[in-house]
C-alpha positions in Angstrom: -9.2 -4.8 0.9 -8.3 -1.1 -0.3 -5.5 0.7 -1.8 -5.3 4.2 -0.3 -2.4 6.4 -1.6 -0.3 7.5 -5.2 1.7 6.4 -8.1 3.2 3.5 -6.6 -0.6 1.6 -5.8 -1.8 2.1 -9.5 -3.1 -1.2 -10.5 -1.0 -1.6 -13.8 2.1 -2.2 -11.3 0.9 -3.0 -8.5 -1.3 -6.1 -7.2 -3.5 -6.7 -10.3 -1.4 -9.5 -12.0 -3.5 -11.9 -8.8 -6.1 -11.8 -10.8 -4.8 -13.5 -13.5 -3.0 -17.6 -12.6 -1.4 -17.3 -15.6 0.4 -14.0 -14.4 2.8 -14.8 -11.5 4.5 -18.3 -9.7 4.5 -18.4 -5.9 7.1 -20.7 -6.2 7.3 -23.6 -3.1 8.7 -20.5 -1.0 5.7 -18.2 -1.6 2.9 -20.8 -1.8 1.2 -20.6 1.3 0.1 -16.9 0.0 -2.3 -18.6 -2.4 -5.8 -18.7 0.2 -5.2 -14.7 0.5 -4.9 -14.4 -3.6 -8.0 -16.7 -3.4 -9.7 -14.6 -0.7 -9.3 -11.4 -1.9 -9.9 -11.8 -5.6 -11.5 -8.5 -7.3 -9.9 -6.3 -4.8 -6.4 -6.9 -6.4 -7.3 -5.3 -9.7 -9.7 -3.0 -8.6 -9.3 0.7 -9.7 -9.1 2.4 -6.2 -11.3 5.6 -5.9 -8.3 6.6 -3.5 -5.3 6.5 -5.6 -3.8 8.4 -8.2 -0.7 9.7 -9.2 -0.1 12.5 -6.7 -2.5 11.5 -4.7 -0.4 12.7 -1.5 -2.0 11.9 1.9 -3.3 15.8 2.3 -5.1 15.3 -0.7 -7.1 12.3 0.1 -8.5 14.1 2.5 -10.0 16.6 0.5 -13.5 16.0 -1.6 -12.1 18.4 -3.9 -9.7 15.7 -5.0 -12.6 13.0 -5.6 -14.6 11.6 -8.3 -17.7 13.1 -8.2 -19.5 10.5 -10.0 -18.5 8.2 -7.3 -18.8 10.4 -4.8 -21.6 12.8 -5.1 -19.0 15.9 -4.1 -19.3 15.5 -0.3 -16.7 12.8 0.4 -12.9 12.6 0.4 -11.5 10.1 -1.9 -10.8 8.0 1.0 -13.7 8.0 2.6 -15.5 7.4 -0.9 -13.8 4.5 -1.5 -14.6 2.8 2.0 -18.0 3.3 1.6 -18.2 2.5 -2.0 -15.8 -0.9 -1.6 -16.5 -1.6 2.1 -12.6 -3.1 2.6 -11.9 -5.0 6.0 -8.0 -4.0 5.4 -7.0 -0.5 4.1 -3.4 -0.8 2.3 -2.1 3.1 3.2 0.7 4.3 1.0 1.8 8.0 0.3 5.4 8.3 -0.9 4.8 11.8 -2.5 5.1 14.9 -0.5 6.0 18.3 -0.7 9.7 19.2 -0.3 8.7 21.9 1.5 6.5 20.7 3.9 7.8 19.3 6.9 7.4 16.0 8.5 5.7 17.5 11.0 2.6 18.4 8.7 2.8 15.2 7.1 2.1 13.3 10.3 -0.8 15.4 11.2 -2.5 14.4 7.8 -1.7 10.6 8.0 -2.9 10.9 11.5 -6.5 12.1 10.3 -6.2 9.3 7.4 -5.7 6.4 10.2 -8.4 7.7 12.7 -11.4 7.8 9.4 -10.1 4.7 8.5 -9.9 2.8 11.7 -13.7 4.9 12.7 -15.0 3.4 9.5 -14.3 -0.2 11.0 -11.6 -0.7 8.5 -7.7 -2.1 9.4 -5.1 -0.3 7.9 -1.8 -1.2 7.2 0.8 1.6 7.0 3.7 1.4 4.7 6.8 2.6 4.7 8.4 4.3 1.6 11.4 3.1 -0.3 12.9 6.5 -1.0 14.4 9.3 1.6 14.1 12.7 -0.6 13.5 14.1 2.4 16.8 13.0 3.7 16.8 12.1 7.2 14.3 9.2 6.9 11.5 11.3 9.1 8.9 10.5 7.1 9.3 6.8 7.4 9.8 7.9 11.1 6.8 9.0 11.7 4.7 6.3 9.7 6.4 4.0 12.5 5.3 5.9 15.3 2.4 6.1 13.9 1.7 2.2 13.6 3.1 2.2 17.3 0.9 4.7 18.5 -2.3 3.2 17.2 -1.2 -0.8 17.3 -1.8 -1.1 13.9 0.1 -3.0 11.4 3.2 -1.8 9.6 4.8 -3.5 6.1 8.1 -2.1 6.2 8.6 -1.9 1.9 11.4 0.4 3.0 13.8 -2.6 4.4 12.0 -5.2 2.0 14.6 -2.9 -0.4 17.9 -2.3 0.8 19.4 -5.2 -0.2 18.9 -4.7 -3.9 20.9 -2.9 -6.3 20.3 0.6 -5.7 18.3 0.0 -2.7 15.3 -0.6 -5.5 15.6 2.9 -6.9 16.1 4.1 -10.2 18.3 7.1 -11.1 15.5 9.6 -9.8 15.7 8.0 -6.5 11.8 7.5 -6.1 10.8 5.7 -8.8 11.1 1.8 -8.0 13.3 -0.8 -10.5 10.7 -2.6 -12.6 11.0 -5.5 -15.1 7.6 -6.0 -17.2 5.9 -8.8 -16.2 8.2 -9.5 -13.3 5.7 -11.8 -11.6 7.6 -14.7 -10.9 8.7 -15.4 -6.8 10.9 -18.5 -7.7 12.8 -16.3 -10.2 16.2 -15.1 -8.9 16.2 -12.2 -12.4 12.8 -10.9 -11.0 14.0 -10.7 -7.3 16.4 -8.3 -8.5 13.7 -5.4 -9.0 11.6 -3.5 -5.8 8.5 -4.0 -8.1 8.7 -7.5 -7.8 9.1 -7.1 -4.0 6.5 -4.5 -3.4 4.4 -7.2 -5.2 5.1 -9.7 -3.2 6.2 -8.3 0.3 2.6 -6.3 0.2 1.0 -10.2 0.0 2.9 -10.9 2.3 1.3 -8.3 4.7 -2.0 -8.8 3.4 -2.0 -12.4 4.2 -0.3 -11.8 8.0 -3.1 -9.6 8.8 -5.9 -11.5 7.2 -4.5 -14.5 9.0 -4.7 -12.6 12.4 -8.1 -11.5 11.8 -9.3 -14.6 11.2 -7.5 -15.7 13.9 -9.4 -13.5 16.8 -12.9 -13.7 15.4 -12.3 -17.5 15.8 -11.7 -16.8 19.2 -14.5 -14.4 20.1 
C-alpha cells in the first residue's frame, strides 16, 4: 500500500512503528490485525514520494511538487509514487487546505486524485480529517460523497476522535494529541491520544479492505 497526502502521513508518526515487534502490542482486542502488519511489511515505513508537510491535495497533482530524482520531472507526486511503489491500496489523506479556498475547489482536486488513482488499478481509501478549521464540516462532507460517489472505501479518522479529550486536538485545533512511543492497543494511557488511534483505526481500515480484496479474487 501507499500513503498519499501531508503532515499527518509522515512516517515518524504515522504507521512505521509495524515494522518494528518490539514497537507496539495489539493486545487480545487488536490481534487479529497481525496477518495485515505481516502482509504489508516495508510499506509501513516507507518514505512516500507522495507526502510531505503541506503536501495539500492540489499539490499532488502537480509535477512541480515532485522529486525529480524519482520522477524524472514529468509526473505528479502521486502518480510517481504509484508507479515507483506499485500499491494495491492507496491510503488518501489531505487535512491542509487553504482558508480561502472553498470546498467547492477542494472536491474538484480530490476528485482528479481518486479517478488517477483508481485508473492506475490502485484502491484508495479516503479519510476523513479530525479538525473542522473550515467550520462547517464541508470538507469532510465532501470526502463522503466522494467515497459514495465512487464506492470506494472511507476510514472515518474524524469519528475514531470525538470521544477523546479535546476531540484529539491540541490547542491549534489541527494538530493531533501525541504521546511518544504511544504504540500500545491494550493501554488505556495511550488510548487517550488521536495518534494512537490514527495508528490503529488506519490498520484497522487497511486490514478491512485487504480482507475484502482477498475475499473477491477468491471468488473470481
Amino acid at each position: 500500500f501507499s500513503k498519499i497526502g501531508d503532515c499527518q502521513n509522515i512516517t515518524d508518526f504515522f504507521f512505521s512503528a509495524y515494522e518494528n515487534p518490539d514497537s507496539f502490542t495489539l493486545g487480545g482486542e487488536y490481534a487479529y490485525l497481525a496477518p495485515a502488519i505481516q502482509q504489508f511489511q516495508g510499506s509501513f515505513g516507507r518514505e512516500s514520494l507522495a507526502v510531505e508537510g503541506g503536501m495539500n491535495v492540489a499539490a499532488v497533482l502537480s509535477p512541480l511538487r515532485a522529486d525529480p530524482g524519482q520522477c524524472g520531472g514529468s509526473y505528479s507526486p502521486l502518480i510517481c509514487e504509484i508507479l515507483n511503489h506499485r500499491p494495491t491500496i492507496a491510503i488518501i489523506s489531505f487535512e491542509e487546505w487553504w482558508g480561502e479556498k472553498s470546498a467547492e475547489t477542494y472536491e474538484g482536486y480530490l476528485r482528479q486524485v481518486v479517478e488517477q488513482t483508481i485508473a492506475q488499478g490502485v484502491v484508495p481509501i479516503l479519510v476523513t480529517k479530525a479538525d473542522n478549521l473550515e467550520g462547517d464540516h464541508s470538507i469532510n462532507q465532501v470526502i463522503v460523497n466522494l467515497a459514495d460517489e465512487y464506492q470506494i472505501p472511507l476510514w472515518n479518522f474524524w469519528r475514531a476522535v470525538q470521544d477523546l479529550p479535546d476531540q484529539g486536538l491540541r490547542d491549534d485545533n489541527f494538530h493531533l494529541t501525541y504521546k511518544k512511543h504511544c504504540y500500545h492497543f491494550d493501554s488505556a494511557e495511550c488510548l487517550e491520544y488521536a495518534w494512537t488511534w490514527r495508528n490503529l483505526t488506519g490498520l484497522q481500515a487497511l486490514h478491512a479492505v485487504w480482507a475484502g480484496l482477498s475475499q473477491e479474487a477468491q471468488s473470481e
